[in-house]
C-alpha positions as CSV (number, residue, x, y, z in Angstrom):
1,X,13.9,11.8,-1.0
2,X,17.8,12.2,0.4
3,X,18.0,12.3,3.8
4,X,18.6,16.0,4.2
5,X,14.9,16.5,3.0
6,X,13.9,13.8,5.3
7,X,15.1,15.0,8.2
8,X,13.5,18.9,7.3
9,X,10.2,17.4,6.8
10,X,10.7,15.7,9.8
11,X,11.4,18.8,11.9
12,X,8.4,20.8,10.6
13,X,5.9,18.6,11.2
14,X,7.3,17.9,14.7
15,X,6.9,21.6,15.5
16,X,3.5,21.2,14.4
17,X,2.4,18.1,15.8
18,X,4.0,19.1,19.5
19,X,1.9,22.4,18.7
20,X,-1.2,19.9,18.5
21,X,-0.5,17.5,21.0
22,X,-0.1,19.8,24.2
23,X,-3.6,21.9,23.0
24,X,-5.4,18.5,22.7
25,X,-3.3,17.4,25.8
26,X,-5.1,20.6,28.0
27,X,-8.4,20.0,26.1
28,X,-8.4,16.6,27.1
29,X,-7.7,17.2,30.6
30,X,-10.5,19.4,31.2
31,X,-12.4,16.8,29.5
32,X,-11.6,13.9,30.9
33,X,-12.1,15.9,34.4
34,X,-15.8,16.6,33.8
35,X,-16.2,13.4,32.1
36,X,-14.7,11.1,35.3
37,X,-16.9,12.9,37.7
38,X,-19.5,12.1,35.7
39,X,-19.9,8.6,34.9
40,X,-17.5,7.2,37.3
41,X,-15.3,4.3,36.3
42,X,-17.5,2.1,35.0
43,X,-18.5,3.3,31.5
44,X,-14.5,3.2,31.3
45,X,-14.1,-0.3,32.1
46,X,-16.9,-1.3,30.0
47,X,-15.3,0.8,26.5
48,X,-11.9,-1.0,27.9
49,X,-13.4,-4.6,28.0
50,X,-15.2,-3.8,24.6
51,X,-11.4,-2.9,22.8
52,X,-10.4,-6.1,24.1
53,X,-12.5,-7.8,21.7
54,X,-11.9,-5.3,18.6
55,X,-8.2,-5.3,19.6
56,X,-8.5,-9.3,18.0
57,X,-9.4,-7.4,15.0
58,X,-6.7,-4.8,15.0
59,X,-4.3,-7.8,14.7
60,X,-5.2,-8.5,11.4
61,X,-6.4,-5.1,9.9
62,X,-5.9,-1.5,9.8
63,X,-2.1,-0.7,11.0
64,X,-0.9,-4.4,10.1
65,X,-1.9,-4.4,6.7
66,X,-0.8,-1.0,5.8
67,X,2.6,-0.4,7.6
68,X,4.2,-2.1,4.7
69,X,3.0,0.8,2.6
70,X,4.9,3.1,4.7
71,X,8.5,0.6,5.1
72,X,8.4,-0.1,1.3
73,X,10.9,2.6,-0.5
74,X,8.6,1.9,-3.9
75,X,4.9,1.6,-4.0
76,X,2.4,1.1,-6.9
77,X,-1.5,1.4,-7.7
78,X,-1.8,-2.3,-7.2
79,X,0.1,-2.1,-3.9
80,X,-2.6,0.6,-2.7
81,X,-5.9,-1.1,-4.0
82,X,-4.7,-4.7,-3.3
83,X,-4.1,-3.5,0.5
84,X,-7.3,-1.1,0.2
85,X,-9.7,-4.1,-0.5
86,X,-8.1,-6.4,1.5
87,X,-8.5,-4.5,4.5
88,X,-12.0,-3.2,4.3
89,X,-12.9,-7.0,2.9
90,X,-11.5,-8.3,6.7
91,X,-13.1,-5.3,8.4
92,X,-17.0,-6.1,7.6
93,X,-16.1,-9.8,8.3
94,X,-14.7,-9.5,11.8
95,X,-17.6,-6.7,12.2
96,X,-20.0,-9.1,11.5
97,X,-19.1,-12.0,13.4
98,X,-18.7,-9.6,16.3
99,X,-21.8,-8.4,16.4
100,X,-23.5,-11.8,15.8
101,X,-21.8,-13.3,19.0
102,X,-21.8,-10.0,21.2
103,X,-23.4,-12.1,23.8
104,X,-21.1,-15.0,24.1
105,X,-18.3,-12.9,23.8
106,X,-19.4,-10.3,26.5
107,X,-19.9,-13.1,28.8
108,X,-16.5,-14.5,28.5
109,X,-15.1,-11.3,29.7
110,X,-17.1,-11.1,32.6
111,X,-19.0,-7.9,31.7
112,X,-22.6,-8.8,30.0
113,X,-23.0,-4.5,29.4
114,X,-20.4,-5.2,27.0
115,X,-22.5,-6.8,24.3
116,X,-24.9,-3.8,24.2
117,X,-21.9,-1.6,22.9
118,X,-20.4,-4.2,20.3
119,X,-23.0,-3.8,17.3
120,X,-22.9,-0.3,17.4
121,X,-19.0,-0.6,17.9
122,X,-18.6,-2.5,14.7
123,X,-20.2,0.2,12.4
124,X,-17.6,2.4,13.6
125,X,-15.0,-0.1,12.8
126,X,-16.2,-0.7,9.0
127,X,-16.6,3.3,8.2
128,X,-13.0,3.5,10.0
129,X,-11.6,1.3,7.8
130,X,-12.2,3.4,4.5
131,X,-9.4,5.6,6.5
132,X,-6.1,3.2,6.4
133,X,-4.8,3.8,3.3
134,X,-4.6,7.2,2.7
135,X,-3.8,7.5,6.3
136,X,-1.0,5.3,5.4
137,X,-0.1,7.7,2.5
138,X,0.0,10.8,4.4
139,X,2.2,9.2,7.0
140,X,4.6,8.1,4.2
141,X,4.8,11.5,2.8
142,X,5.6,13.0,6.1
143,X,2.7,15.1,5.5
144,X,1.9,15.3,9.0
145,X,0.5,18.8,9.1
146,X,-2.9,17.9,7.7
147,X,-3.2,15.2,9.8
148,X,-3.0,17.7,13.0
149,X,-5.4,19.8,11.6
150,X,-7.9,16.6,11.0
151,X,-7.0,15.6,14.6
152,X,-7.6,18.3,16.1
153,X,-11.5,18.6,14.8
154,X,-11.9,15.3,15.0
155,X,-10.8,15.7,19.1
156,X,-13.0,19.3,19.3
157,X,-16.4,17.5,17.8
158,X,-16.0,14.1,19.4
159,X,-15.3,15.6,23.0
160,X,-17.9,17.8,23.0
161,X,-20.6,15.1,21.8
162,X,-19.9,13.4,24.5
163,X,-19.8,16.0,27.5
164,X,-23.0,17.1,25.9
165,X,-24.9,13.3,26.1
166,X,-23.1,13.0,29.5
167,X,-24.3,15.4,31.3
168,X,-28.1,14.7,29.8
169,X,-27.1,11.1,31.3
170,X,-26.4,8.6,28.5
171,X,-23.5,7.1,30.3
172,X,-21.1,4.7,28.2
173,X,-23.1,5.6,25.1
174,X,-21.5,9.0,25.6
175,X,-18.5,7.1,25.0
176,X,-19.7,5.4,22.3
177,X,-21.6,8.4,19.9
178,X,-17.8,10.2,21.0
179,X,-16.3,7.7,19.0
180,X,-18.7,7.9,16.2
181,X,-18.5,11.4,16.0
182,X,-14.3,11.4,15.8
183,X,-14.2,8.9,13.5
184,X,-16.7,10.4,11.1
185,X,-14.3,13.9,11.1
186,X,-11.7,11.6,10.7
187,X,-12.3,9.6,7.8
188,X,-13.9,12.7,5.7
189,X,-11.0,14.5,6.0
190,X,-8.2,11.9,6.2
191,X,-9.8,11.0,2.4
192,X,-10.0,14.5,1.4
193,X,-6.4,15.1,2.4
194,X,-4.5,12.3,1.0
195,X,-5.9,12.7,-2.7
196,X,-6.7,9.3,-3.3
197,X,-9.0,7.5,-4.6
198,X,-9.6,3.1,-4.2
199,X,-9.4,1.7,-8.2
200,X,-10.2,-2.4,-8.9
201,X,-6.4,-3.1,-9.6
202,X,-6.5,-5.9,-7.1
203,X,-3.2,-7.9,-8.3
204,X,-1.9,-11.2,-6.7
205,X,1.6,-10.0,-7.3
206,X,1.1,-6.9,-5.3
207,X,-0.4,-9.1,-2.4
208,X,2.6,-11.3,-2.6
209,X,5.2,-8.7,-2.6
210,X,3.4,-7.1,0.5
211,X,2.8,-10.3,1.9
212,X,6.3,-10.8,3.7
213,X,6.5,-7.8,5.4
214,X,2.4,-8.1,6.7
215,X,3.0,-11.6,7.4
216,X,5.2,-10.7,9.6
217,X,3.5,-7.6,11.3
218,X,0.2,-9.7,11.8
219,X,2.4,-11.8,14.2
220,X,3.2,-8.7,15.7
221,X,0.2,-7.3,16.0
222,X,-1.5,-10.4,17.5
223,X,1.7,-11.0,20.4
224,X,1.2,-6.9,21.1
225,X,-2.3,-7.6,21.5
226,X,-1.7,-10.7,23.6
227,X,0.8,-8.5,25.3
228,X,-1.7,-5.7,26.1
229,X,-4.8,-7.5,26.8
230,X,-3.6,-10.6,29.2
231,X,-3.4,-8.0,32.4
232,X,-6.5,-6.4,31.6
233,X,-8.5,-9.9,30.8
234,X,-7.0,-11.9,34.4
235,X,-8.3,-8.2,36.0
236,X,-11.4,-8.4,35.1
237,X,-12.2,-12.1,36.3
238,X,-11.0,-10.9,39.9
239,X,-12.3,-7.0,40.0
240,X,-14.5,-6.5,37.3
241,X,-15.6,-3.8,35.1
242,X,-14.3,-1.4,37.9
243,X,-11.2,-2.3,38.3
244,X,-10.4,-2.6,34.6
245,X,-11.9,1.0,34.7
246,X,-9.7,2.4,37.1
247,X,-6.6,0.6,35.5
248,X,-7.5,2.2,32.5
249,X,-7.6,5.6,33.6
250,X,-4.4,5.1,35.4
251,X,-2.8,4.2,31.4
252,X,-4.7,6.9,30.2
253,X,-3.4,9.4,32.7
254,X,0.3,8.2,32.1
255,X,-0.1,7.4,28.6
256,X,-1.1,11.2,28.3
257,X,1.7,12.5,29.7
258,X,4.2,10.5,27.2
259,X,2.1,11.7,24.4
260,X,2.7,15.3,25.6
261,X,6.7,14.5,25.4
262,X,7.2,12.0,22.9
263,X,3.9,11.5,21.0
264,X,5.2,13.3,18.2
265,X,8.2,11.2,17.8
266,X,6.8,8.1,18.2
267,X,4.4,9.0,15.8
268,X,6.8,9.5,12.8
269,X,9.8,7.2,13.7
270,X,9.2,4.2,11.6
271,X,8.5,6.7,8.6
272,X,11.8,8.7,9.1
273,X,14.0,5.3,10.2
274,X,12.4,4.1,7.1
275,X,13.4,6.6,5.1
276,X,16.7,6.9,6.3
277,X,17.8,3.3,6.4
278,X,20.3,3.8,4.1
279,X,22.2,6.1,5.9
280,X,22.9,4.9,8.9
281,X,24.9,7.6,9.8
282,X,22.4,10.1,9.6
283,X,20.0,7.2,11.4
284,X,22.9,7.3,14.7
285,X,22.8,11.4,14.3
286,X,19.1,11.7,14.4
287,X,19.2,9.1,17.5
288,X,21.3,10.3,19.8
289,X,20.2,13.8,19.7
290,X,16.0,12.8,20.2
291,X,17.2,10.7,22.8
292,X,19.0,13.7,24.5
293,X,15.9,15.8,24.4
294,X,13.6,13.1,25.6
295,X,15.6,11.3,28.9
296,X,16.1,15.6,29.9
297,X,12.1,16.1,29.3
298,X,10.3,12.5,30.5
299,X,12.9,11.6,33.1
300,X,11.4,14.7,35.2
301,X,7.7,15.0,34.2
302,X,7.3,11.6,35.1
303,X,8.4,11.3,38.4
304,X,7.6,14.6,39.3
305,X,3.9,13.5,38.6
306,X,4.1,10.4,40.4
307,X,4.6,12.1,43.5
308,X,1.8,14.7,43.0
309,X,-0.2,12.1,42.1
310,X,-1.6,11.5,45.5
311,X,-3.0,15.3,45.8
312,X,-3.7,15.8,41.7
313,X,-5.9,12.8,41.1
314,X,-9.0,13.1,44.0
315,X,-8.7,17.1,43.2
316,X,-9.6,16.6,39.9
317,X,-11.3,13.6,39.5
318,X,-13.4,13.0,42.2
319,X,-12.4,10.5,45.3
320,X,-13.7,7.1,43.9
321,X,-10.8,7.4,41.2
322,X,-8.3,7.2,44.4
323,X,-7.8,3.2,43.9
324,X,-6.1,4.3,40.9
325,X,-3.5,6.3,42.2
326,X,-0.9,3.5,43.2
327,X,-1.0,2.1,39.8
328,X,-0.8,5.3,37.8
329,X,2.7,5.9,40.2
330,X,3.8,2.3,39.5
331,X,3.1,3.3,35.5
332,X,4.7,6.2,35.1
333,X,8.0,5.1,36.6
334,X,8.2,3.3,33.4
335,X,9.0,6.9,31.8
336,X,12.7,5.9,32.6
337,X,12.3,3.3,30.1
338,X,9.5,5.2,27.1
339,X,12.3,7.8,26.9
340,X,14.5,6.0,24.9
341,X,13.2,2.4,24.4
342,X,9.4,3.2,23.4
343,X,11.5,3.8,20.0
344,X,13.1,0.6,19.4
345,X,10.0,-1.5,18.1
346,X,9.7,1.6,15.4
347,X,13.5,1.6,14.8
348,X,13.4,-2.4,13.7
349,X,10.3,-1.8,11.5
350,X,11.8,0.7,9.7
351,X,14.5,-1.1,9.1
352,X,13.2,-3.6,7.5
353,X,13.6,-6.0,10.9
354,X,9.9,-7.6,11.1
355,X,11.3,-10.6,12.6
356,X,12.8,-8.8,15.4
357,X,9.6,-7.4,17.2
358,X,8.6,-10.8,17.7
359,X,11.3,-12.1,19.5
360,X,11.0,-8.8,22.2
361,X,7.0,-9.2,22.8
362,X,6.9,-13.3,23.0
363,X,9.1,-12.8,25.9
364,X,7.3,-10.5,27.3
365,X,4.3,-12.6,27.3
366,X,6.4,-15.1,29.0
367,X,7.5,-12.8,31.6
368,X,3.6,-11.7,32.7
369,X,2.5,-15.3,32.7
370,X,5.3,-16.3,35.0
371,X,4.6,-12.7,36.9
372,X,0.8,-13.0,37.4
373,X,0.0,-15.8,40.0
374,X,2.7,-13.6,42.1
375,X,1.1,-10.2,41.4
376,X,-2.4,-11.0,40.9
377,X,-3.5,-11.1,44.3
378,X,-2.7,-8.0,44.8
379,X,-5.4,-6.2,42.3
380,X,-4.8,-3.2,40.3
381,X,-1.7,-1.9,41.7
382,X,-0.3,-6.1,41.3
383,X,-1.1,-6.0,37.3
384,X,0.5,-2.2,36.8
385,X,3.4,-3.6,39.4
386,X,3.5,-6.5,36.3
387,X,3.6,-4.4,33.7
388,X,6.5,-2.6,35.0
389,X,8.4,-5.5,35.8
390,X,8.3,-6.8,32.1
391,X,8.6,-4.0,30.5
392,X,12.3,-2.8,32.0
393,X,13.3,-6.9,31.5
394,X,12.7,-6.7,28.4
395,X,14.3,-3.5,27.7
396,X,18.0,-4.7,27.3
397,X,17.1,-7.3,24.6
398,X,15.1,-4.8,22.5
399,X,18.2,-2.5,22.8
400,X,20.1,-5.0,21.9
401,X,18.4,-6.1,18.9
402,X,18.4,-2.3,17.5
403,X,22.5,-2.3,17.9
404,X,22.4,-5.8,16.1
405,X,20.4,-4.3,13.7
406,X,20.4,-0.6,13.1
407,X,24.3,0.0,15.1
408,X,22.6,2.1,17.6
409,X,24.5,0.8,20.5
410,X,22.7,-0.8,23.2
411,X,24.5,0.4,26.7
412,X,24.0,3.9,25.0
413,X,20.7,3.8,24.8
414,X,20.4,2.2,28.5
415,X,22.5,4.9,29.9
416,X,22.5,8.2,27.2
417,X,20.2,10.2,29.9
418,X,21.8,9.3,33.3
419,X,22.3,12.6,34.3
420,X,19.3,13.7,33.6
421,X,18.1,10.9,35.6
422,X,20.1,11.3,38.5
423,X,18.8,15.5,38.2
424,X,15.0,14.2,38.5
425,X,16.0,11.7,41.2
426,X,17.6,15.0,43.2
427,X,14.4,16.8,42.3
428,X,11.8,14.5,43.8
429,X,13.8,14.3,47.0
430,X,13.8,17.8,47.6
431,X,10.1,17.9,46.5
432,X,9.4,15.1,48.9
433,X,11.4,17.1,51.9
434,X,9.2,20.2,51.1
435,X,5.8,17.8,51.2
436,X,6.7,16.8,54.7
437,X,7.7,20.1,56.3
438,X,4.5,22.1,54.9
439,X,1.6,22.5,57.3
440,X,-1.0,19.5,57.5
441,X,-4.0,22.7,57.0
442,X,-2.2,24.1,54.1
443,X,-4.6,24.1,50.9
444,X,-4.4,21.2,48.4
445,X,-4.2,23.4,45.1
446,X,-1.3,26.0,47.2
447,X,0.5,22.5,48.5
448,X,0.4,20.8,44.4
449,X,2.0,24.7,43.5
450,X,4.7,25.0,45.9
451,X,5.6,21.2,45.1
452,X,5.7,22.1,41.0
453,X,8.0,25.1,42.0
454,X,10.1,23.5,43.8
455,X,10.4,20.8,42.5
456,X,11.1,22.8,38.6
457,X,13.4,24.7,40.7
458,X,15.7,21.7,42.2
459,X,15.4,20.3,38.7
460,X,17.3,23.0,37.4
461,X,20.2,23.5,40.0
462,X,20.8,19.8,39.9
463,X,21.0,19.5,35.8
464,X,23.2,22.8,36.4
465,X,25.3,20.6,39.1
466,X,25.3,17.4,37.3
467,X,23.7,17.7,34.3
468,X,26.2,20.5,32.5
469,X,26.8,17.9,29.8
470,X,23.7,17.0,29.2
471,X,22.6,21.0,28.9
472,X,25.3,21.2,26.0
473,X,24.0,18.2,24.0
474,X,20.4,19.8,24.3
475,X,21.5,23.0,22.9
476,X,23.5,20.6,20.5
477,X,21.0,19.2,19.5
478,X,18.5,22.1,18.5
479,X,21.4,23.1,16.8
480,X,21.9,20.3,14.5
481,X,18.2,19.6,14.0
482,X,18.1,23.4,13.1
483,X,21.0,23.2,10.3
484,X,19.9,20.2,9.3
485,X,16.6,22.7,8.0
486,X,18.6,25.2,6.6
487,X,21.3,22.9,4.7
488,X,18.0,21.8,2.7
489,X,16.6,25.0,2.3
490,X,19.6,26.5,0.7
491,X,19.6,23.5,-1.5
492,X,16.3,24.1,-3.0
């Protein structure tokens, strides 16, 4: 595939996956609103603590296994049914030995409701895995069109399962026949769509040619997972299921709002860098102008949200959810970093740089061990404060490693959306300064409008002040994604 076609396919299923992402992103909401008031934090914390444990498994199945199917510029029969078998072999194992030691294993995490959701959990996890592979394929083939269209049923049935068994008071098993519902849509379809079928052509060779490359991204996988779960393990010795409930929903909350800006990228930029890795040309073109459209897009939804946070959250969640609102604020400041460097891990992988990712996360997991007996005293908002902290120290390094790497130069990416920036730092000062001089009786939903207004107006004047530059690169940009499309389409 040359790189012009790369770069089309790319492009279209973009337009289609933002399409998806913001009409699951308002779905969700609503959701998540009814469901919060509902069953509280709790249930949360519990389905949390419970992907703690499967989140072991994920280092050694599923994504770990199969991402070499997508880096790979050549892949055979064996390469697909050695990885198939492999995968679903490791699935039923770790399922069973789960579910055999729910009890033990629920007690060690503090939270003995956790072993009644872990058998039923491991089902899930074995019919899931039929799902990898042709996942895999259709990821590879940039064919991300039908996997919106399997997304989005899978979202539709599995949210309204469980409003439905909420409301009739089922609490976290609402979560949990959610779950079983999505990934039932999901597998069907994901099957159906990728045209392919398991055979028996289970070949050592093919194992050892993949076998580098997994190696590898099992090591990743397992210091990601380390990574991930050490703040939400040392939270729930000292808070409990709550806590890690309401920490959760404060990731949720902000990991939603990245998904609205940048899911879609994130979501194919290992397969594009991949295909693209030998033109690196093309690779610095594509960069510079995603990375001009994100810092101008996340830069102000982030912080803009942070400081309606206070007033959003209790309005729509209820006021038991308000210990979450310091941490969600102290999480989505780390939008000045997902706007460029959420990326770089995807960039080295698709590059062929396994060894890379390594290097980047076992630091990290340095840098919360050496944070925590600082910031663990001071609960929720202490762990999200620790999160922050390590993941803008180790933001340089992983910049670094993609210039080393890829050529993408480092200080660039630190510093490609400064204007936009300095335009969303403008804008929440003015918002701020119109907070403090409305009236103390004014209505909460009139005081969170005025606020958005104002603030997308002083957003506006300052990018047109400052940000002038920046406007012409984003217009630039549209352009050369846009004749990118039509240099292909005249070709064939």
């Amino acid at each position: 595939m040359t790189a012009g076609n790369v770069i089309r396919r790319a492009v279209r299923n973009l337009a289609w996956m933002f399409a998806h992402t913001w009409v699951s992103a308002v779905f969700g909401l609503v959701s998540f609103t009814i469901m919060a008031r509902i069953l509280g934090p709790e249930p949360y914390g519990i389905m949390a603590l419970a992907g703690l444990v499967f989140g072991i498994v994920g280092i050694f199945v599923g994504a770990p296994l199969v991402e070499s199917l997508q880096q790979r510029d050549e892949i055979s029969r064996a390469h697909l049914d050695t990885t198939f078998w492999l995968n679903t072999g490791l699935t039923i194992v770790f399922a069973g030995i789960i579910a055999l030691t729910a009890g033990p294993v629920a007690a060690l995490a503090g939270a003995p409701a956790v072993a009644d959701v872990l058998p039923a959990l491991c089902l899930i996890m074995v019919f899931g895995s039929l799902e990898s592979v042709p996942g895999a394929l259709l990821q590879r083939r940039l064919e991300n069109e039908k996997i919106v269209w399997i997304e989005s049923v899978e979202s539709l049935v599995g949210t309204v399962v469980a409003l439905v068994l909420a409301v009739l008071g089922f609490g976290v098993w609402a979560l949990v026949a959610s779950m079983a519902a999505a990934t039932l849509i999901s597998v069907t379809g994901t099957v159906y769509a990728a045209r392919w079928r398991p055979g028996l052509s289970f070949c050592p060779q093919a194992f050892r040619e993949l076998f580098a490359f997994n190696r590898d991204t099992v090591a990743t996988y397992f210091l990601g997972y380390a990574d991930d779960a050490l703040p939400r393990f040392l939270l729930s010795l000292v808070g409990g299921e709550r806590a890690v409930g309401l920490l959760s929903m404060a990731g949720s909350v902000s990991g939603m709002l990245t998904e609205l800006l940048m899911g879609p990228f994130n979501e194919i930029a290992m397969n594009v860098v991949a295909r693209l890795q030998s033109s690196r040309k093309t690779v610095h073109d594509l960069l510079d102008r995603v990375f001009t459209l994100t810092t101008a897009a996340i830069y102000p939804a982030t912080l803009g949200f942070a400081v309606i946070a206070p007033l959003l959250i209790p309005l729509l969640v209820g006021e038991e959810w308000r210990a979450a609102i310091l941490p969600l604020q102290i999480l989505l400041i780390l939008g000045i970093r997902d706007a460029t460097g959420t990326f770089n891990i995807a960039i080295l992988r698709g590059v062929g740089n396994s060894r890379a990712p390594l290097l980047i996360l076992s630091i990290g997991i340095l840098l919360l061990v050496a944070l925590a007996p600082v910031l663990l005293p001071y609960g929720i908002s202490g762990i999200a404060a620790m999160i922050a902290v390590r993941t803008f120290l180790t933001w340089p390094l992983s910049a670094f490693l993609v210039e080393r790497t890829a050529g993408y130069p480092a200080l660039r990416q630190l510093t490609i959306g400064w204007r936009a920036l300095l335009s969303a730092l403008g804008m929440v000062g003015a918002v701020l300064l119109v907070q403090a001089v409305l009236p103390s009786d004014f209505p909460v939903v009139a005081e969170i409008a005025c606020m958005v207004g104002v603030g997308v107006m002083a957003y506006a004047a300052w990018m047109w002040l400052i940000g002038a530059r920046q406007v012409r690169d984003i217009r630039d940009a549209f352009s050369w994604f846009r004749n990118q499309d039509e240099t292909v389409a005249d070709l064939v």
